[in-house]
TORKOL-277963 format. One record per residue: residue in one letter; x, y, z negated of N, C-alpha, C in turn. Coordinates in steps of 0.02 Angstrom, whole numbers, padded with zeros to 5 digits, always signed. Last residue first. Layout:
REM residues N
AXYZXYZXYZ...
END
This chain:
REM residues 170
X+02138+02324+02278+02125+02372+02347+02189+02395+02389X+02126+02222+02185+02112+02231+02223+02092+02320+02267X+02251+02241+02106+02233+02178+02128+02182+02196+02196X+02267+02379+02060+02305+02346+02071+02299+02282+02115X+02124+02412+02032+02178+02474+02079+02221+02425+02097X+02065+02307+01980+02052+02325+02018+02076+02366+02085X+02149+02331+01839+02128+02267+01877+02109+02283+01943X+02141+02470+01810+02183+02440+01819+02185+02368+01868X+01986+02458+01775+02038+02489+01848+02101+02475+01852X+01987+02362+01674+01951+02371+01718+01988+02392+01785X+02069+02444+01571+02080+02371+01589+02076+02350+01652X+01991+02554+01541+02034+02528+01600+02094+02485+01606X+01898+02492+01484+01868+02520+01544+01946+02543+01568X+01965+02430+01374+01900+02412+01423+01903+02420+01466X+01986+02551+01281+02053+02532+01339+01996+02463+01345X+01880+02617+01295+01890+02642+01327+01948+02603+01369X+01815+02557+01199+01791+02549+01259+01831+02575+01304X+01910+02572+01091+01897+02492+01132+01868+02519+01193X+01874+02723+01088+01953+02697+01103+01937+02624+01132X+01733+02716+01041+01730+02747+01070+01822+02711+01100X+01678+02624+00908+01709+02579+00962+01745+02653+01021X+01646+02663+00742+01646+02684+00801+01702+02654+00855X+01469+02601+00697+01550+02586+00683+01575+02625+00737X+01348+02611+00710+01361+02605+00655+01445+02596+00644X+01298+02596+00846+01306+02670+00800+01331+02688+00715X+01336+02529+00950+01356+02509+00890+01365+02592+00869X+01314+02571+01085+01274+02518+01060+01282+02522+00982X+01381+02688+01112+01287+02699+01126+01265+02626+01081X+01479+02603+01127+01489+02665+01061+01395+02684+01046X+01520+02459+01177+01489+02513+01200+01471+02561+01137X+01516+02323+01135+01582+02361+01130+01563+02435+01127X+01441+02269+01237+01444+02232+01151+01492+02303+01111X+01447+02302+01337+01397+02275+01301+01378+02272+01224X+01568+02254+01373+01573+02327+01355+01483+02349+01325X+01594+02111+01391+01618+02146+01349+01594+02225+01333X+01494+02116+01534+01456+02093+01451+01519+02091+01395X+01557+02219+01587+01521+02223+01594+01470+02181+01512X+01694+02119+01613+01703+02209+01585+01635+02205+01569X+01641+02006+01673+01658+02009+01593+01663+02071+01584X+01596+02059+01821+01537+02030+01748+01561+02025+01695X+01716+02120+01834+01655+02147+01847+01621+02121+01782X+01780+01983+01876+01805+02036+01815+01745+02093+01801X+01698+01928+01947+01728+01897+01878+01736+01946+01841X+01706+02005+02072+01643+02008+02034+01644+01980+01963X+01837+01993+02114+01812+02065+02091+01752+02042+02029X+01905+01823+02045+01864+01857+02077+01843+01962+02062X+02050+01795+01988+01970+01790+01979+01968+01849+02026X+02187+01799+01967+02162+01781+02043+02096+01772+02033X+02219+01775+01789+02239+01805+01853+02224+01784+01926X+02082+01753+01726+02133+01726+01741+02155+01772+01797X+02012+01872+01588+01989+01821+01650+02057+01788+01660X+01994+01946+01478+01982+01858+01468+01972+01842+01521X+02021+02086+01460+01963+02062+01479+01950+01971+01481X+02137+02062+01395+02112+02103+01353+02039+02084+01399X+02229+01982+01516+02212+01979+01426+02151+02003+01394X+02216+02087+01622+02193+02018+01609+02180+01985+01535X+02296+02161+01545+02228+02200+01566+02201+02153+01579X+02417+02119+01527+02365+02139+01486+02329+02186+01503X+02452+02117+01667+02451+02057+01604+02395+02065+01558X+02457+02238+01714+02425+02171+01741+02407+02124+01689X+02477+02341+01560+02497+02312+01654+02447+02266+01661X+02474+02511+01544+02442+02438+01521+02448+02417+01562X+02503+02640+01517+02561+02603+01489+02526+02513+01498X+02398+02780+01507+02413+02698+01572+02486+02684+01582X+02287+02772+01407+02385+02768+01396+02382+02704+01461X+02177+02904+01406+02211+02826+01428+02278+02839+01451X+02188+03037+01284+02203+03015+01346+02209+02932+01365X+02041+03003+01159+02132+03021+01187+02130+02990+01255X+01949+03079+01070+01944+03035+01128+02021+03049+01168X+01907+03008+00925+01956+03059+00973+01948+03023+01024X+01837+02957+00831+01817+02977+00888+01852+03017+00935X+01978+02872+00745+01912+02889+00729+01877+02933+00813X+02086+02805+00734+02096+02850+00761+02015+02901+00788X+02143+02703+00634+02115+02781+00628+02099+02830+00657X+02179+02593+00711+02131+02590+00661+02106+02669+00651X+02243+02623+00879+02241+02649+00799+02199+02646+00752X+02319+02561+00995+02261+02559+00983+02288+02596+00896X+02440+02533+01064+02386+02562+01112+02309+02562+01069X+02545+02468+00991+02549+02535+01012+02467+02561+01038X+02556+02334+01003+02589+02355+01076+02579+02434+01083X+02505+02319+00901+02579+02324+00874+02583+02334+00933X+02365+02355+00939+02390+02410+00875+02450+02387+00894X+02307+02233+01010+02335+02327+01021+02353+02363+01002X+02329+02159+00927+02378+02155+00960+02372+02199+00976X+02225+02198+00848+02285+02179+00817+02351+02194+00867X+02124+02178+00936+02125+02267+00888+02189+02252+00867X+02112+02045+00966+02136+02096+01024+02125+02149+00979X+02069+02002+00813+02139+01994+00859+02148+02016+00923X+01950+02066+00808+02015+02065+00768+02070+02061+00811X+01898+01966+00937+01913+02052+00915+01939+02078+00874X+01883+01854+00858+01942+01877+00924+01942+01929+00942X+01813+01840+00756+01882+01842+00748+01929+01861+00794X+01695+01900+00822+01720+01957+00783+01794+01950+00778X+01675+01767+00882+01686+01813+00914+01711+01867+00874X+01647+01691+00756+01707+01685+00828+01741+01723+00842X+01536+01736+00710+01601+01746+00672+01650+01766+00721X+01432+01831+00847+01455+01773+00789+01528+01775+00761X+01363+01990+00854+01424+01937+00867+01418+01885+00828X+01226+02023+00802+01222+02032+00878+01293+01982+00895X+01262+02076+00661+01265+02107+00715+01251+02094+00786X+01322+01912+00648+01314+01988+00620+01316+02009+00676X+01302+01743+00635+01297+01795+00681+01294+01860+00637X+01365+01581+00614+01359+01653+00561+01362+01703+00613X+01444+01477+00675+01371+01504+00650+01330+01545+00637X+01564+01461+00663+01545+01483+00722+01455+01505+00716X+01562+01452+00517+01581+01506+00547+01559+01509+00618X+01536+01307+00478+01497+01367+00486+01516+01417+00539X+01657+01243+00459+01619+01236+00520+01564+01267+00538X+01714+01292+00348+01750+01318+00399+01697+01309+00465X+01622+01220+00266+01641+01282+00283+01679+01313+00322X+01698+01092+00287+01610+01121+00294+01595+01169+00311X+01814+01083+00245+01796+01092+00307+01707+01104+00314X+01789+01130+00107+01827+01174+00149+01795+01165+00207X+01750+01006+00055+01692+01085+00041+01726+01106+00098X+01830+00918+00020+01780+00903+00060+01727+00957+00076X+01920+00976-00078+01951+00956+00021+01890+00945+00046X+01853+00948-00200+01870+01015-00141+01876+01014-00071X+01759+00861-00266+01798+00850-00192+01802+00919-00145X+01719+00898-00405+01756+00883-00402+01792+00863-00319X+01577+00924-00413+01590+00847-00402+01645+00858-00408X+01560+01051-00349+01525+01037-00412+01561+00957-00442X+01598+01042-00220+01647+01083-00254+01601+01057-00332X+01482+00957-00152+01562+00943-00153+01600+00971-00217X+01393+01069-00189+01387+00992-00227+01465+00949-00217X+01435+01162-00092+01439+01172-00170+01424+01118-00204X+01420+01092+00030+01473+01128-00002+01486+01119-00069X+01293+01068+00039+01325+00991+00051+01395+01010+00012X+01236+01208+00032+01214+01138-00016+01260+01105-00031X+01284+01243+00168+01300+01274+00114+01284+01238+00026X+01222+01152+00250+01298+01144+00229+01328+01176+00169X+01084+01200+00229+01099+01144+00210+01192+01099+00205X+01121+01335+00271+01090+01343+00223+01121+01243+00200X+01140+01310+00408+01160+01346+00369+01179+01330+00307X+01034+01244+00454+01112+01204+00466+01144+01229+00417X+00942+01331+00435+00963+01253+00407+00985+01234+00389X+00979+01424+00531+00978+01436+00470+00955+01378+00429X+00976+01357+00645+01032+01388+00630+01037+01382+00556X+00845+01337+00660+00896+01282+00665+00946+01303+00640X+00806+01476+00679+00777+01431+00621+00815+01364+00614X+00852+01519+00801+00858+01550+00734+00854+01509+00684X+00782+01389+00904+00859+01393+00876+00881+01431+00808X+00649+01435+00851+00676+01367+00848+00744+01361+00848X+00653+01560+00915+00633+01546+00852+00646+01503+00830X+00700+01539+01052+00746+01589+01009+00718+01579+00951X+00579+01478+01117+00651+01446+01089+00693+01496+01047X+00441+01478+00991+00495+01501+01082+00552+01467+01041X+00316+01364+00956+00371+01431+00946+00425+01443+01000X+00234+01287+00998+00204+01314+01008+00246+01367+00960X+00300+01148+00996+00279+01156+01050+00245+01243+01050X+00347+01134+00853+00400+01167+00896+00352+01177+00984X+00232+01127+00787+00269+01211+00772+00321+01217+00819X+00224+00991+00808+00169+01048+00857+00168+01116+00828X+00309+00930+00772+00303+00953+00840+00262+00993+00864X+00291+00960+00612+00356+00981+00649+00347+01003+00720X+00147+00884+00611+00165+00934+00599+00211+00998+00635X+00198+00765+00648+00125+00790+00701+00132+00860+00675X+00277+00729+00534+00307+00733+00602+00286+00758+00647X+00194+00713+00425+00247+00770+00430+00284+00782+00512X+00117+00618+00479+00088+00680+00458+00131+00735+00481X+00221+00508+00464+00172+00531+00517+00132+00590+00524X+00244+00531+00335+00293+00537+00379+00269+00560+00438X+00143+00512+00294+00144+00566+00251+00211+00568+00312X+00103+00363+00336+00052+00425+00342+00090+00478+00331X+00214+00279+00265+00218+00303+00343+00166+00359+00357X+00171+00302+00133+00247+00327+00150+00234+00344+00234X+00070+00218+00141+00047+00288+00122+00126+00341+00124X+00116+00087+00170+00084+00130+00213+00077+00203+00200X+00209+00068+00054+00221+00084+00119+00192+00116+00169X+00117+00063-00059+00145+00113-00046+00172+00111+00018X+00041-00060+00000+00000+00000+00000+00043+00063+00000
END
């Protein structure tokens, strides 16, 4: 008898689940997956670390991170913007402080890194580089993020951009 009344309540729960996912979009269904995953590693974590199996919390956590969206970026991504703000700072071309000035482009930036800094391969296409300048500067764009000021990223962006272009192609 308990068995059966186990499979009803399963069966139940299941006629349930599908017919919130037939009738939520997908961006609701992924959000909400996310935050699960989230949430239920974040559990699996602290019962690790409660127990005594550190080593076993870390990687959990670490596997979040691609998870964790702010703002519109996920971790990832923020970490690799760090690290192109990093490397522009010790090649000189970028200044944590350099708050809305709008300074001259330092066309000190070669081939290399102007490929770099946009993420294509050298011999992509106009339209390659096009579409990454384009959904980098998206994200990047000073109109977008009124809350921090990007005005210098975009700028060494944008000529990244011509650079690529003056050089490669024309």
């Amino acid at each position: 008898m308990n068995l059966f009344l186990i499979i009803g309540i399963c069966f139940v729960i299941l006629y349930l689940l599908l017919n919130w996912f037939s009738r939520a979009s997908g961006h609701k269904i992924a959000k909400s997956l996310r935050y699960i995953i989230i949430i239920a590693s974040i559990l699996l974590a602290v019962i690790f670390l409660l127990v005594g199996r550190y080593a076993f919390s870390i990687p959990i956590l670490v596997l979040l991170l691609p998870l964790l969206k702010l703002k519109g970026l996920t971790f990832l991504q923020m970490f690799q913007l760090f690290r192109l703000l990093n490397y522009l700072r010790q090649t000189g071309r970028f200044n944590f402080t350099s708050g809305a000035n709008y300074s001259k482009p330092s066309s000190s930036l070669t081939i290399e890194d102007s490929y770099n800094i946009l993420g294509v391969k050298r011999g992509s296409s106009k339209e390659e580089v096009l579409s990454k300048y384009k959904k980098i500067l998206q994200k990047l764009h000073p109109d977008a993020n009124q809350d921090t000021d990007t005005t210098k990223l975009a700028q060494i962006v944008s000529e990244a951009k011509e650079t690529i272009i003056k050089q490669d192609f024309s």
